[in-house]
N, C-alpha and C positions, 0 to 999 in steps of 0.2 A: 891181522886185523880182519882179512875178507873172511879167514874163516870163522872168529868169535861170531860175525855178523852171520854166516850163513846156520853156526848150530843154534843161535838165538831164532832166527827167522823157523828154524826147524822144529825147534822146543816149542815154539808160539801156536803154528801149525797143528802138531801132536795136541796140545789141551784142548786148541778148538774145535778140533776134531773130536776127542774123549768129550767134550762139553757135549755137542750136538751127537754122540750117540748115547750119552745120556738121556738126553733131553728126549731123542726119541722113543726110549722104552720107556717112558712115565707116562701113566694114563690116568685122563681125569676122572676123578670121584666127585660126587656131590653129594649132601645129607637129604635125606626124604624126613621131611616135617606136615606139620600143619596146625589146629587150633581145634582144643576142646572144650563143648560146652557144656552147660546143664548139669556138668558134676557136683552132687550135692558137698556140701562142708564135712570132712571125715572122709569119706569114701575114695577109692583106685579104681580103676581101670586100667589090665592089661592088653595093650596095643602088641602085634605081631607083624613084622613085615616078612614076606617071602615065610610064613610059618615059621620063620629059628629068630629072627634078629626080636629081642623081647624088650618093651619097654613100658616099664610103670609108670600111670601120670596119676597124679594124688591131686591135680586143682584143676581151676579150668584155665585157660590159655593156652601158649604157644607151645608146643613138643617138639624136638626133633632125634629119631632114632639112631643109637650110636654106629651102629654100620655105617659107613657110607657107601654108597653103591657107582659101577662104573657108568660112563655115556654109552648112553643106548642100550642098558640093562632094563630086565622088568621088575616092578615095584608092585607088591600087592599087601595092601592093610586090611587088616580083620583083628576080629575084638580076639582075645584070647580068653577073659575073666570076663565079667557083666561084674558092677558093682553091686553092694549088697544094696535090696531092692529097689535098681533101676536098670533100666532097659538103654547099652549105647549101638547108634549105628551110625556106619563108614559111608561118607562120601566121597567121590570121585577118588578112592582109594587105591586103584589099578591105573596102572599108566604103562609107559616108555621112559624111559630119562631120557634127556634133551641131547643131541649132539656133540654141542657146544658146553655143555660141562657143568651147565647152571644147576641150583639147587630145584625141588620140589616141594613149596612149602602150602599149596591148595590144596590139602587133604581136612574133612571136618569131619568131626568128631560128636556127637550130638547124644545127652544122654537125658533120659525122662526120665518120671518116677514110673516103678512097675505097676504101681494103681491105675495108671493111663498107659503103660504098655499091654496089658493083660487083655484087654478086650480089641486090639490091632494086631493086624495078622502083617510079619513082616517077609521081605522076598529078595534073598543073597545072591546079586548076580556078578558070575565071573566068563570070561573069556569074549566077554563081546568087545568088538571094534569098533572105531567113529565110525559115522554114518551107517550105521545100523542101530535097527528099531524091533522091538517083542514087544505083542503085547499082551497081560497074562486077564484074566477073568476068574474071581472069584462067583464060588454060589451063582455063576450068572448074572448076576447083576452088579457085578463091581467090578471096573476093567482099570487097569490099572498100565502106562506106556513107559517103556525101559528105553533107553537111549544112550547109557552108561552102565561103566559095574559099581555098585553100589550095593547098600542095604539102605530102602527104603520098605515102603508101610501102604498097603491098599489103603484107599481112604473109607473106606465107611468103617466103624466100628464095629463087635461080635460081641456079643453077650458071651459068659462063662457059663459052660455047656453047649453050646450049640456046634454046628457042623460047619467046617471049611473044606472048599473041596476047588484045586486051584486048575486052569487049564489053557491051554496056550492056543491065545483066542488069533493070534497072527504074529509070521519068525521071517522077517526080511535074509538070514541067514539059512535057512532052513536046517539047519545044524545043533540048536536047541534045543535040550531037555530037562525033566522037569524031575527034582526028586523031595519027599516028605512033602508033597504038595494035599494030602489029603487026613483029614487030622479034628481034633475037639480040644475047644479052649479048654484050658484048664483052669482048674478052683482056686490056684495057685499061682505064681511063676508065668512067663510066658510060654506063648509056643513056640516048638521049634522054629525057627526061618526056613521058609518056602525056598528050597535052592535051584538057581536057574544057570547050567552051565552050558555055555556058548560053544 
């Protein structure tokens, strides 16, 4: 009898054990999401995370990209496709994943028509951290304050034809550089994005 009890006690043992080194090689994933807007009726927009993970959104609302990625991995969205004529750009698209294993679903998505993208000059920033601040200056007279990586839009508009010429008026990082930042709207299409890597 003591010893059925004691190979039972032992067999008990062994799974608990097998459970809890299971348990400990599982590491958490979580989906990187967010919400797109202004996509006209018909049109797509290919979203990219970390450049390979691809996903097509055909409306506007909620996304979330089939990879899931691990805690404490980095996450970076960019347009891959522009839809046929309109202009999207990525908010608060770069991050960390969380610790704790939760999802990321604050990414926006925002797309315009290209009749009102064509005369705004846009500015792709990547590798900057919280609490740092760039700030870029168009033409001299349009300053523009980075705080995140994003793609965001100088505010003043440009005529089609005229000259851009972008240049980094203050780099709390001092690490900062500026590339395709000099350039003429086109007749067509937008311009390049002004890219600012951290």
């Amino acid at each position: 009898m003591n010893f059925k009890k004691s190979a039972f006690q032992l067999l008990a043992i062994s799974i608990f054990l097998g459970l809890n080194a299971c348990g400990s090689s599982m590491v958490d994933t979580a989906p990187v999401g967010g919400v797109v807007t202004g996509l006209n009726s018909g049109n797509s927009v290919q979203l990219l995370n970390n450049g390979s993970d691809s996903l097509l959104v055909t409306a506007n609302g909620s996304f979330t990209f089939n990879q899931q990625l691990q805690a404490n991995s980095t996450y970076n969205v960019t347009i891959g496709t522009q839809p046929v004529g309109q202009t999207c750009q990525v908010n608060a698209g770069t991050g960390t994943m969380k610790s704790d294993g939760s999802s990321v679903n604050n990414i926006t998505v925002n797309c315009i028509n290209s009749s009102l993208a064509n005369s705004y000059l846009f500015v792709q920033t990547t590798g900057l951290t919280s609490n740092q601040t760039v700030i870029l200056n168009n033409n001299g007279n349009d300053a523009l304050t980075i705080t995140q990586n994003a793609t965001i839009a100088f505010a003043k508009p440009l005529t089609v034809g005229s000259v851009y010429n972008v240049i980094l008026q203050s780099d709390s990082t001092g690490k900062c550089r500026l590339s395709s930042s000099y350039g003429v709207i086109p007749n067509q299409g937008s311009a390049p994005p002004v890219m600012l890597n951290c």
